[in-house]
C-alpha positions as protocol buffer text, in pm:
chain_id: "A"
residue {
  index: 1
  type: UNK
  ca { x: 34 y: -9233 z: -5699 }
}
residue {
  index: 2
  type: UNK
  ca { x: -190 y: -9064 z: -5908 }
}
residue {
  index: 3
  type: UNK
  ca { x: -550 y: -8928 z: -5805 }
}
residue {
  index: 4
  type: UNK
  ca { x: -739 y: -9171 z: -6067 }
}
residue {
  index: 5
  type: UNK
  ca { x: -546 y: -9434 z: -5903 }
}
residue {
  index: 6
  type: UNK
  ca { x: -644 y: -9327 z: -5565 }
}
residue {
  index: 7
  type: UNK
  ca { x: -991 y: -9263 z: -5646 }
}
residue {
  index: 8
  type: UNK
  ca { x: -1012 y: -9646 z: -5812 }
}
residue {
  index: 9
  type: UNK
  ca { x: -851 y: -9790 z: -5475 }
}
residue {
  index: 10
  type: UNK
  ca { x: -1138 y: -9636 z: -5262 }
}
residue {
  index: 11
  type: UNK
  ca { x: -1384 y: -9766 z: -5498 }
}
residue {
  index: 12
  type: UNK
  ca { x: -1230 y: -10131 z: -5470 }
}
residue {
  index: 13
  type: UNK
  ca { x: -1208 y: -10081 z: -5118 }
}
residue {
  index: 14
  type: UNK
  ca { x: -1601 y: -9954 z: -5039 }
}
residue {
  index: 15
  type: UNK
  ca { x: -1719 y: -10244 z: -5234 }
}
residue {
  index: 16
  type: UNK
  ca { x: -1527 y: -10559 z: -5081 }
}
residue {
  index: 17
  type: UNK
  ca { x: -1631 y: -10372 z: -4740 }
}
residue {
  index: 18
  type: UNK
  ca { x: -1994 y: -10378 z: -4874 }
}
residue {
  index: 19
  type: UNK
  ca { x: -1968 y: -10729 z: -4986 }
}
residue {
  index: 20
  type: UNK
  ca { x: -1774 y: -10837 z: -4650 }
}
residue {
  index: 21
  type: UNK
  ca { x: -2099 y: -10742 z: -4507 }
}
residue {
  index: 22
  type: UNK
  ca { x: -1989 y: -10366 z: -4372 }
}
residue {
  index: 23
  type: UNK
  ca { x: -2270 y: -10163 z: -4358 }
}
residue {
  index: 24
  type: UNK
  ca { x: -2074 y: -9877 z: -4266 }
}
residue {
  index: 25
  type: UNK
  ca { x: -1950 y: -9900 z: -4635 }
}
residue {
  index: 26
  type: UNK
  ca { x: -2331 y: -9910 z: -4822 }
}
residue {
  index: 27
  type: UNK
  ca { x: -2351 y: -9584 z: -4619 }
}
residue {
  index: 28
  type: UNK
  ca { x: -2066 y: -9417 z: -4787 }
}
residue {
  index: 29
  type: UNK
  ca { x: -2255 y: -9510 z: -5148 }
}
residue {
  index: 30
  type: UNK
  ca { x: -2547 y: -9338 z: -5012 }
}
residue {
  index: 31
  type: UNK
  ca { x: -2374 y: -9031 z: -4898 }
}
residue {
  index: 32
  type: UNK
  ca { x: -2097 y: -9000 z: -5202 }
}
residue {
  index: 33
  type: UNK
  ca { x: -2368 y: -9070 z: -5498 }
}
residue {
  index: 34
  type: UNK
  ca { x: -2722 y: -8964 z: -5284 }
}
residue {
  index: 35
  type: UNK
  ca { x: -2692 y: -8600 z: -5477 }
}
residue {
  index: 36
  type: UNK
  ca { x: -2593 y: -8752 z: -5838 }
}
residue {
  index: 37
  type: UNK
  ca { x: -2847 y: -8999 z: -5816 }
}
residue {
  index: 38
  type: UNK
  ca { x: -3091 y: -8756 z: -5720 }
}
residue {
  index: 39
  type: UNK
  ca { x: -3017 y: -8490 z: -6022 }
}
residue {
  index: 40
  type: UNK
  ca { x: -2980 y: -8767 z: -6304 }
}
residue {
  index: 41
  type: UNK
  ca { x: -3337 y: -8889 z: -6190 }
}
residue {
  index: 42
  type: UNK
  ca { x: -3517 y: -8545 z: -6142 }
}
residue {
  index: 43
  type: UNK
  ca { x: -3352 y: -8502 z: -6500 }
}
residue {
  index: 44
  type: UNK
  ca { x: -3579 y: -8759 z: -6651 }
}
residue {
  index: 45
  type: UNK
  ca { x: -3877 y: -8738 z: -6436 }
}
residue {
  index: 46
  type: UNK
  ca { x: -3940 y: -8377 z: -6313 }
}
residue {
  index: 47
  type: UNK
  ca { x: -4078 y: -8499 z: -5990 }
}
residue {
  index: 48
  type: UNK
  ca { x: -3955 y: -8446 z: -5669 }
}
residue {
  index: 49
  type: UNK
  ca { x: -4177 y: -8707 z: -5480 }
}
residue {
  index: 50
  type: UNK
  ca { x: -4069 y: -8948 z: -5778 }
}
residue {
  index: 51
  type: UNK
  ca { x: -3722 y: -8850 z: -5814 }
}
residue {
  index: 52
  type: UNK
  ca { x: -3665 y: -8931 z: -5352 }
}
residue {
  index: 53
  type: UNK
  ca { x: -3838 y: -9306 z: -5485 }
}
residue {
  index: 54
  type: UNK
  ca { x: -3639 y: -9382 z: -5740 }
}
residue {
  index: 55
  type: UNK
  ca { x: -3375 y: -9243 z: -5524 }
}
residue {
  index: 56
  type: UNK
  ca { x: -3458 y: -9517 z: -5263 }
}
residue {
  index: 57
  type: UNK
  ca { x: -3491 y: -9803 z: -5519 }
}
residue {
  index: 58
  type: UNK
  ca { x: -3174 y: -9705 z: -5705 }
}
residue {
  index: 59
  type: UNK
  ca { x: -2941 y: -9736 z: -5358 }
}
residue {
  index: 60
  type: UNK
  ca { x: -3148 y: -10062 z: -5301 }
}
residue {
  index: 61
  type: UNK
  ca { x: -3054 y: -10185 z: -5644 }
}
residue {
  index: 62
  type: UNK
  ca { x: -2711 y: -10115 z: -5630 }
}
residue {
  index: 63
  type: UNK
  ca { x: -2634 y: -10228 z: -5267 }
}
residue {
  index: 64
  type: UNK
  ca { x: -2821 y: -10557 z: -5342 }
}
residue {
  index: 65
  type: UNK
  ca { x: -2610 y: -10638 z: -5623 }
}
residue {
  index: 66
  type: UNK
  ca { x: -2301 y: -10528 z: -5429 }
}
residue {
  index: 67
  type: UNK
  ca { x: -2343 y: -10758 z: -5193 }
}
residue {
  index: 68
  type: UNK
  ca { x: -2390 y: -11049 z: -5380 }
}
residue {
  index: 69
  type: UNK
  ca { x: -2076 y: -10929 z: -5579 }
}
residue {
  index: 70
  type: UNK
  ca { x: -2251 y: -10828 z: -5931 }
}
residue {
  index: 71
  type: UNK
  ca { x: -1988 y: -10589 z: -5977 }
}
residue {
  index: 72
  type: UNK
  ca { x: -1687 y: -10750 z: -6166 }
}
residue {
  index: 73
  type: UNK
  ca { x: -1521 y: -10432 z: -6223 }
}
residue {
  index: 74
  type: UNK
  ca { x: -1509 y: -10224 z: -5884 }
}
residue {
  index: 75
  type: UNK
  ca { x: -1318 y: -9928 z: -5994 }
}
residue {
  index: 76
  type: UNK
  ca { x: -1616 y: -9918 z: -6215 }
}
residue {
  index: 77
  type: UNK
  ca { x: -1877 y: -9810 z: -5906 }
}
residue {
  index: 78
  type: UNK
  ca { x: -1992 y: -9443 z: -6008 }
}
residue {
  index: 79
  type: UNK
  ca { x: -2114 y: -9554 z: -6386 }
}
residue {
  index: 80
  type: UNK
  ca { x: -2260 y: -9831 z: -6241 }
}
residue {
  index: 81
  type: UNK
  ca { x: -2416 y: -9644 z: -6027 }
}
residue {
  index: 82
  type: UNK
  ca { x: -2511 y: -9353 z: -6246 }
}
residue {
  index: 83
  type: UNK
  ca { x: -2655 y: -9652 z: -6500 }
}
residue {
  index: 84
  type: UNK
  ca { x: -2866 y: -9814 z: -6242 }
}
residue {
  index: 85
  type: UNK
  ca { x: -3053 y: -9431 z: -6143 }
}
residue {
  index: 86
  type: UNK
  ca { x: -3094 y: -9372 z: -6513 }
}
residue {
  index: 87
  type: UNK
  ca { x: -3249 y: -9715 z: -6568 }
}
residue {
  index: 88
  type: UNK
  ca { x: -3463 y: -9655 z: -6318 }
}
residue {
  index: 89
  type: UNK
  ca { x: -3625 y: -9322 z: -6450 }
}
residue {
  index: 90
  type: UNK
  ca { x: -3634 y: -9383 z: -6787 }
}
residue {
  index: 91
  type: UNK
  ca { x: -3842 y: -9733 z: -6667 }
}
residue {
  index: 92
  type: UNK
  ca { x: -4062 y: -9507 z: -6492 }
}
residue {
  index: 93
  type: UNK
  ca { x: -4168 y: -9311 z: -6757 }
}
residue {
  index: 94
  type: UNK
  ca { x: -4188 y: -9556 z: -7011 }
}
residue {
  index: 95
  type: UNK
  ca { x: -4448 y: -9738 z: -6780 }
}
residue {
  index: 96
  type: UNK
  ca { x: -4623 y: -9415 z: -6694 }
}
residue {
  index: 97
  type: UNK
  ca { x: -4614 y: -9324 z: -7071 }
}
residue {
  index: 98
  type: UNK
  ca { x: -4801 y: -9662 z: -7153 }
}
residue {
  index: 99
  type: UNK
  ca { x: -5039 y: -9675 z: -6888 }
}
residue {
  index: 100
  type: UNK
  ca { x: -5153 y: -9318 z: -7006 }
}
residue {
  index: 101
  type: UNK
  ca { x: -5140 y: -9460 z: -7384 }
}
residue {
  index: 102
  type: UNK
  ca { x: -5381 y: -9753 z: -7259 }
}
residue {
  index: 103
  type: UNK
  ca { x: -5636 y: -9534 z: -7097 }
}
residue {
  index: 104
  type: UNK
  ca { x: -5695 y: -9318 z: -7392 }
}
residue {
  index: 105
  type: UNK
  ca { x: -5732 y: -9663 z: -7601 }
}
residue {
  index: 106
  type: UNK
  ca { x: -5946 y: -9807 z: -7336 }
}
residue {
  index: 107
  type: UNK
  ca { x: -5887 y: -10126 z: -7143 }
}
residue {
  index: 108
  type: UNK
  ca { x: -6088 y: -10421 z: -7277 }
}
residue {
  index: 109
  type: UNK
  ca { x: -6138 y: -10607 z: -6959 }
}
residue {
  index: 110
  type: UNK
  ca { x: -6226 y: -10245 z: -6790 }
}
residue {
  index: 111
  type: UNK
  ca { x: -6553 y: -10263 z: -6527 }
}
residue {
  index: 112
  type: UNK
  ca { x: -6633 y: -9920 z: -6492 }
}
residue {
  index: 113
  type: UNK
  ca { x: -6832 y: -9980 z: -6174 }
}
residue {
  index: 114
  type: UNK
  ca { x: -6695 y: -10180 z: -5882 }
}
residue {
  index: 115
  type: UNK
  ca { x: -7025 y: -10374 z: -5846 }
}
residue {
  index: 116
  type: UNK
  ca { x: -7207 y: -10323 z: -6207 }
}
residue {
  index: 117
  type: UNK
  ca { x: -7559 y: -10412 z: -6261 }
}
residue {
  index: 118
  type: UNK
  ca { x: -7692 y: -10622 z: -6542 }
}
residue {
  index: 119
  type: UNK
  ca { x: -7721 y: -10342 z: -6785 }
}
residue {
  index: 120
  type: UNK
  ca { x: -7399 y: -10200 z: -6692 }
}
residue {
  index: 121
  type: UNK
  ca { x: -7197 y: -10542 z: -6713 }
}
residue {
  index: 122
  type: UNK
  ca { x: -7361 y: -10577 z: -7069 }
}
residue {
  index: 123
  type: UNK
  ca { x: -7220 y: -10222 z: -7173 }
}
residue {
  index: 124
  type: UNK
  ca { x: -6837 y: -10406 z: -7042 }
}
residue {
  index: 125
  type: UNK
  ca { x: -6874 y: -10674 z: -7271 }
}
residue {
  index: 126
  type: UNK
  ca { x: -6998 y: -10465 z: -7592 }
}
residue {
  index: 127
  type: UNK
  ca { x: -6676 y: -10218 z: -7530 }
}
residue {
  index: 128
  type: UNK
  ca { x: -6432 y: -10504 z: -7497 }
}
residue {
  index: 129
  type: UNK
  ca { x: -6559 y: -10681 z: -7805 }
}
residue {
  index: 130
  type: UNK
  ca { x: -6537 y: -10361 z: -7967 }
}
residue {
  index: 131
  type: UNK
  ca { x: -6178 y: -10308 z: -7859 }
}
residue {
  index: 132
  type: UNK
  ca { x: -6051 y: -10666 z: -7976 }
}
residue {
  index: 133
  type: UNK
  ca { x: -6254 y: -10621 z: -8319 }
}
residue {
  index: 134
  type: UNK
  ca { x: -6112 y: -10276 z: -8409 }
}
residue {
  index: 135
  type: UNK
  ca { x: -5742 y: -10430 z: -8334 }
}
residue {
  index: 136
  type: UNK
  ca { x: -5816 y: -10731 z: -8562 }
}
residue {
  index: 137
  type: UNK
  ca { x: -5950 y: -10510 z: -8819 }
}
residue {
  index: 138
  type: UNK
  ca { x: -5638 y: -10319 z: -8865 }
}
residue {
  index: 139
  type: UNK
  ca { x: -5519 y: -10332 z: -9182 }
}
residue {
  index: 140
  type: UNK
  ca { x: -5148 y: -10384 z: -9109 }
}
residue {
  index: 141
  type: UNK
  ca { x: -5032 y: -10735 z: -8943 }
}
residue {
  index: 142
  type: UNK
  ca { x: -4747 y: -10562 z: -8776 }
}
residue {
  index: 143
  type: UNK
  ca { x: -4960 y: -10244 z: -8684 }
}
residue {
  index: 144
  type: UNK
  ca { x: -5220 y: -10545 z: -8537 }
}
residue {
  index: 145
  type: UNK
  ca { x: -4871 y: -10751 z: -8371 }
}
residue {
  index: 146
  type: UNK
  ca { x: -4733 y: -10417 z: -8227 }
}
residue {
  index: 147
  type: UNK
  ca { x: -5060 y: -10304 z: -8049 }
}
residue {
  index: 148
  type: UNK
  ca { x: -5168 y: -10629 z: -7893 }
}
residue {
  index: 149
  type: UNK
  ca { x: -4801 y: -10696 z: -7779 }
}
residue {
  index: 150
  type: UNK
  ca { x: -4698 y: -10322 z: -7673 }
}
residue {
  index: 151
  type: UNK
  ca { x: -5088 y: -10264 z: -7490 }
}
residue {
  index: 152
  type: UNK
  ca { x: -5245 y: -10611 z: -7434 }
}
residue {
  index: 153
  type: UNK
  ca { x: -4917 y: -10830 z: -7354 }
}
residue {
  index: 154
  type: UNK
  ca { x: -4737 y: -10543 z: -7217 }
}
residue {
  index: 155
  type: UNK
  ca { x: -4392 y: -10639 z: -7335 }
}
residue {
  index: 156
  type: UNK
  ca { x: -4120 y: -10459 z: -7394 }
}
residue {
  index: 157
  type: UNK
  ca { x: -4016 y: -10171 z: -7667 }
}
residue {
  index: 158
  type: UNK
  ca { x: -3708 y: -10299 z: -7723 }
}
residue {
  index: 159
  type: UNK
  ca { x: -3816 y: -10678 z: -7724 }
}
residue {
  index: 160
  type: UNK
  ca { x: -4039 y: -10605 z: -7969 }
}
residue {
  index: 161
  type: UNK
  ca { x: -3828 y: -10435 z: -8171 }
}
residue {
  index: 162
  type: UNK
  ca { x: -3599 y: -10730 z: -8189 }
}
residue {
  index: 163
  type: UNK
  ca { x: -3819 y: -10923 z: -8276 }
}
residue {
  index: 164
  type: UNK
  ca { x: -4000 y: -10749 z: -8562 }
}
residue {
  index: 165
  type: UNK
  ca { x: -3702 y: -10642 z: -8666 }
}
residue {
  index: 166
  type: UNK
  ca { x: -3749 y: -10279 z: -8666 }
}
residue {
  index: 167
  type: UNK
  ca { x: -3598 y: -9960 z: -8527 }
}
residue {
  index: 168
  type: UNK
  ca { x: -3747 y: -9759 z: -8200 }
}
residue {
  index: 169
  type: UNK
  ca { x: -3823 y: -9505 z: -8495 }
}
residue {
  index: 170
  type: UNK
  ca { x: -4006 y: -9744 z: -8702 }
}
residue {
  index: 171
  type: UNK
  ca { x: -4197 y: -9877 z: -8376 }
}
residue {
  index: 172
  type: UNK
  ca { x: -4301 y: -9499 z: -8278 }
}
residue {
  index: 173
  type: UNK
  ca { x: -4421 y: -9476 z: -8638 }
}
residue {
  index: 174
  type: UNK
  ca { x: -4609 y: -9782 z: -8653 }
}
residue {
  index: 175
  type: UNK
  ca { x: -4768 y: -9705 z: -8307 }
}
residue {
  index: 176
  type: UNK
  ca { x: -4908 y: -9344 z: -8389 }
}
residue {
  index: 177
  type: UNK
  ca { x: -5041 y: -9471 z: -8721 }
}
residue {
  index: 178
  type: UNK
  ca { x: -5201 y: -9813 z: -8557 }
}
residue {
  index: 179
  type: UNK
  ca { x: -5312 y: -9533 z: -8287 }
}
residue {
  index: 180
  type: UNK
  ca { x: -5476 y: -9286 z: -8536 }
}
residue {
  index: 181
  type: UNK
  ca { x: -5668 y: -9573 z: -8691 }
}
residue {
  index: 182
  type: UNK
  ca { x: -5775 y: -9723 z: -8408 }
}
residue {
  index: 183
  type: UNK
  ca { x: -5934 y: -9434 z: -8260 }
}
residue {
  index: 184
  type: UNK
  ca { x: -6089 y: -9395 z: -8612 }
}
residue {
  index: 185
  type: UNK
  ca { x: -6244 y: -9752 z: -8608 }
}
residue {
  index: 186
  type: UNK
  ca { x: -6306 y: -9728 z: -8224 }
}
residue {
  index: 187
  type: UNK
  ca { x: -6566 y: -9407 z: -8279 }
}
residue {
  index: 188
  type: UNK
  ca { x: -6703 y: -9611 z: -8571 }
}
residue {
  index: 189
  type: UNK
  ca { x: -6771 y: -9860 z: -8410 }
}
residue {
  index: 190
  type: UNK
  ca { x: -6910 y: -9695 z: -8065 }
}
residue {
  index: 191
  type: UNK
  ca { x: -7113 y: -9469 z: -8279 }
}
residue {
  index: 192
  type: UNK
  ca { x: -7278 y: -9652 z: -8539 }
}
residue {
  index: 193
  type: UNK
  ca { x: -7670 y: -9627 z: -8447 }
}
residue {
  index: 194
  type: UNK
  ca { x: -7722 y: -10012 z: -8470 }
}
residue {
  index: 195
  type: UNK
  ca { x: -7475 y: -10102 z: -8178 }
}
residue {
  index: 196
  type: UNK
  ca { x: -7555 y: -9985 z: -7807 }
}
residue {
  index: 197
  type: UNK
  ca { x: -7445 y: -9649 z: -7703 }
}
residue {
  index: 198
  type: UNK
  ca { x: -7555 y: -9441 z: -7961 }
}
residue {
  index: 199
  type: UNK
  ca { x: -7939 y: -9280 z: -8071 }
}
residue {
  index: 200
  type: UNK
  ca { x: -8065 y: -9438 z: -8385 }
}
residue {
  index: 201
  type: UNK
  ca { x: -8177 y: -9125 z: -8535 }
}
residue {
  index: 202
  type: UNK
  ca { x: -8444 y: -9194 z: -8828 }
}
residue {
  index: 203
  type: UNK
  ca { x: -8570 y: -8941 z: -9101 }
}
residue {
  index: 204
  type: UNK
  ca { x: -8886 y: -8936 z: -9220 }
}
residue {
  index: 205
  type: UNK
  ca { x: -9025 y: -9243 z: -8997 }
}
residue {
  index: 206
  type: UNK
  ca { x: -9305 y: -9167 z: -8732 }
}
């Protein structure tokens, strides 16, 4: 017998143990991929206190969907494994990566102040109208579709994609132009003298 084929019949084994309800079995996952897991993750993320949480919610992935049998192909445990910690880091970032994209964009139901006075409530509602103007104002329809579905609706890049019809280069594109203008319309906006929140400076006038 070969050592593929004896590697493939331990796999097999491990997971009809795990789905016969042997926890001695989702052990053996956690101690033969726990190092694996751990360097495909840090790979992505560069964390340590990130990499031992995706850790945790990788082996809770996988050993759910073990035990409800997920896993048609047995002999195919490592990838799947290896897929599921990958999945889980690159989700990570992506959702770091946007949050951070959305602060520097602003957030237009954003309340600076946990309990804002009058003035400071009235400041809220000038900044979100801004935000949702500048976005409509956007020359491009799918620069206008991308934002408000990538930021506002928070769906996904690839969903998007799909729809629209584009590649992830074309979306990257679209969002650093749609980006660049926005900022450019945002400080506009926030600094022309006849809106709140800047000095109308006057020459000349006493």
């Amino acid at each position: 017998m070969s050592v593929v084929s004896t590697a493939n019949e331990e796999l097999v084994d491990i997971v009809s143990r795990i789905t016969a309800g042997d926890s001695t079995a989702e052990d053996e996952v956690i101690r033969r991929y726990e190092r694996g897991v751990a360097v495909i993750i840090d790979n992505v993320v560069r964390n340590q206190s990130v990499t031992e949480d995706l850790s945790q919610e990788t082996f809770r992935i996988v050993l759910e969907k073990l035990r409800r049998g997920d896993l048609r192909q047995p002999e195919s445990l490592s990838g799947f494994v290896c897929s599921v910690a990958r999945n889980a880091a690159i989700t990570h970032i992506r959702r770091a990566k946007r949050s951070n994209l959305r602060e520097e964009i602003g957030s237009a139901d954003h309340i600076p102040d946990p309990a804002p006075n009058q003035l400071d409530q009235m400041l809220a509602r000038e900044r979100s109208e801004i935000v949702r103007q500048v976005i409509g104002e956007l020359k491009s329809e799918r620069d206008r579709e991308v934002l408000f579905r990538y930021y506002i609706s928070e769906e996904e890049k690839n969903q998007i994609c799909s729809d629209l019809g584009i590649t992830r280069t074309q979306f990257n594109n679209i969002i650093y132009r749609a980006l660049t203008r926005f900022k450019e319309l945002y400080v506009r906006k926030v600094c022309d003298p006849d809106r709140l929140g800047c000095d109308k400076t006057t020459s000349g006038d006493t």
